[in-house]
N, C-alpha and C positions, 0 to 999 in steps of 0.2 A: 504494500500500500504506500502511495507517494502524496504525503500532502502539500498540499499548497502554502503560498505565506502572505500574507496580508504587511509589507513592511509598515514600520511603526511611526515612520515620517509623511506615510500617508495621513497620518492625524492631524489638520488643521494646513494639509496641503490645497491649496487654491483651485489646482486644476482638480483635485476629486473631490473635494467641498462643492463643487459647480455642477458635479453631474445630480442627476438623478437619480430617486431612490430604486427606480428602476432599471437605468443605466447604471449604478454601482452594482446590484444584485446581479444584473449580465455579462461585467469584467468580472465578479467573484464568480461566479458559475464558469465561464471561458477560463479561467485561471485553474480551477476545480478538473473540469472537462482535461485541458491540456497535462497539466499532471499527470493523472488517470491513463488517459492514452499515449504518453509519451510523447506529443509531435512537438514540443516545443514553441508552442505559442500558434503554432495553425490548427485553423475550426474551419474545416470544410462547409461548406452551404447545407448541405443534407444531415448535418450534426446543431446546426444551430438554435434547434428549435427545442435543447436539451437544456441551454443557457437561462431559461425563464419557466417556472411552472406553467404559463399560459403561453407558451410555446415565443414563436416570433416576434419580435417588438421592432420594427424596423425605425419606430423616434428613436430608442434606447442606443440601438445599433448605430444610429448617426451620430448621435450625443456623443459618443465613445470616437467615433470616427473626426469629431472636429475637437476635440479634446486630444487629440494625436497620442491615444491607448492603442487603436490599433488600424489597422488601413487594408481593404478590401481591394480585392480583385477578381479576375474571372472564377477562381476556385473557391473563393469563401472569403475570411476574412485573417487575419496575423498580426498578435500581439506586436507593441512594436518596442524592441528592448529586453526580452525574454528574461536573458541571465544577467543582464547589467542595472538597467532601467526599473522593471518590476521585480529583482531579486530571485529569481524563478531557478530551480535545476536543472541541467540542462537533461536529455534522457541518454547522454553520456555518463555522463557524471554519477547518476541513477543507479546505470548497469555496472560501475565500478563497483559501487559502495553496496549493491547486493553479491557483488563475486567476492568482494574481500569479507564480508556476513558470512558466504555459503561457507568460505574457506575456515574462518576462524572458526563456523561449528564445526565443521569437520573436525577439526584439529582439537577441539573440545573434545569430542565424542571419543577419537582414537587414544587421549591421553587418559581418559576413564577405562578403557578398553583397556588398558597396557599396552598402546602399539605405540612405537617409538618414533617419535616425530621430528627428531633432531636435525633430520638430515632433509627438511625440507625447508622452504624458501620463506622467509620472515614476512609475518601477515601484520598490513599496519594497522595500527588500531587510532578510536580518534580521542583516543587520553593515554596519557605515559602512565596510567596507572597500573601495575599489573592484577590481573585477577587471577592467576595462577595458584592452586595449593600446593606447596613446599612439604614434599613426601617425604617421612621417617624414613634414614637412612636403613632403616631394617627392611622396609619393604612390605610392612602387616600392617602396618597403620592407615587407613583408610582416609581419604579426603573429607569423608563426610564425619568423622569422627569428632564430637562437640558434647553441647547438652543437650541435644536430643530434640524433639519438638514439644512444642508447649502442652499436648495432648496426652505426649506419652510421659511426659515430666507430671503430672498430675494422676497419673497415673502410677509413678515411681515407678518407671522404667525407661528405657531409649534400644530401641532399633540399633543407635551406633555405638553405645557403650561395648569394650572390649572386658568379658567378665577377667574376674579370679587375676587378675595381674599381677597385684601383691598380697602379701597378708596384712600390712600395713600401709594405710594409708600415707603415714607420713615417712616411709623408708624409701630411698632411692632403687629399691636392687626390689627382684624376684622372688617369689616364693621357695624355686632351687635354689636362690644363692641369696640368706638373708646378709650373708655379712658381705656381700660384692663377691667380684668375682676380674680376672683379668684378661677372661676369654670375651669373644662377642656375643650380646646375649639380646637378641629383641624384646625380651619379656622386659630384662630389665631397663631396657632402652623406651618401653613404655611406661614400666613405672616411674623415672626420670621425669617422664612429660606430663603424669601428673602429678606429681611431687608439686614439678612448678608452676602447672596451672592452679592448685589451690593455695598456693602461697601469693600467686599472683590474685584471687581474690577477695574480692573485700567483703566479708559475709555482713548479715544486719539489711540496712540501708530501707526497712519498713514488708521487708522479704519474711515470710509465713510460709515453711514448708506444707504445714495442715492444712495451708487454703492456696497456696501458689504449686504446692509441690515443690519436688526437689531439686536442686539447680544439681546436675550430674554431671563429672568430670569423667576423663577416661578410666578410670580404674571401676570407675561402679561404685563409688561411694558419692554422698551429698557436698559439694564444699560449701553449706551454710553451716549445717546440722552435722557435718564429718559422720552423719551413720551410714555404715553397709549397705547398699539398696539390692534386694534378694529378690 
């Protein structure tokens, strides 16, 4: 879906303060129209009657035409100023910004999938923000791994909680190896990360497990209430 844009300097601009209520409703419907179908500002004659609930308005359509919006010829009629003048996208422009879309799901879908995307060609995005999730070096910790959704937290449970990870909430290491260990150990490389997500924490703040439920870190315990969640 491609919308249209009404610029914001059109507010109190002379030439569209002068049209009519119904020559402005037949530039926004043409602008509308032109989006939609891509042509870039052209409305064939056999399309125009799409521009107004009451189909045709040939005043409305002059209005527009001595207000130099847009200018007629044998085929119909052509915004005039597409991508500069009326701010419009071109349906260039359009077809990028849905390739670079299709691409970045792609690339979404194969990184949840575990297929390796590294060796393909950098998709631009339109923020340097990344949204990427930063996978546990172990490889068991899942993207979606948090507190769960507010349904199942009220419920005292989560979908993404990784059970029995430690015996202790507040030890860094595994239930095989309470005192550490200097082998590599996922388990204990999950209890690590919740270690520091409840210390990272700030329990209180007018939070009620009896009526909010439990706010669940990965290990499967509450980090308001620090109980067990079974």
């Amino acid at each position: 879906m491609v919308d249209a844009r009404l610029p914001s300097e059109w507010l109190g601009s002379i030439r569209i303060d002068n049209l009519s209520d119904r020559a402005f409703r037949v530039l926004a419907g043409a602008l509308m129209w032109c989006n939609g179908q891509g042509t870039d500002g052209i409305v064939p004659l056999r399309y125009t009657k799409y521009l107004h609930p009451d189909g045709d308005d040939t005043a409305a359509f002059e209005e527009l035409e001595h207000a130099g919006l847009w200018h007629r010829d044998d085929e119909g009629f052509t915004l005039v100023g597409w991508s500069d003048g009326l701010r419009q996208s071109t349906a260039e422009e359009v077809q990028r910004y849905r390739e670079a879309s299709r691409r970045r799901q792609k690339a979404h879908r194969d990184r949840r999938r575990g297929i390796d995307v590294s060796g393909t060609t950098a998709i631009p995005r339109a923020s340097s923000v990344s949204h990427d999730v930063t996978h546990n070096a172990s490889g068991s910790v899942t993207a979606d791994v948090g507190s769960g959704s507010l349904r199942s937290a009220a419920n005292g449970k989560s979908a993404y909680v990784k059970r029995d990870v430690t015996h202790n909430a507040d030890s860094p290491f595994c239930r095989k190896h309470p005192d550490g260990t200097s082998d590599p150990c996922g388990a204990c490389a999950r209890a690590r990360t919740a270690l520091a997500a409840r210390q990272a924490t700030i329990p209180g703040l007018g939070w009620d497990c009896s009526i909010n439920g439990h706010k669940l870190v990965v290990d499967g315990t509450c980090a308001v209430c620090a109980s067990p969640i079974r």
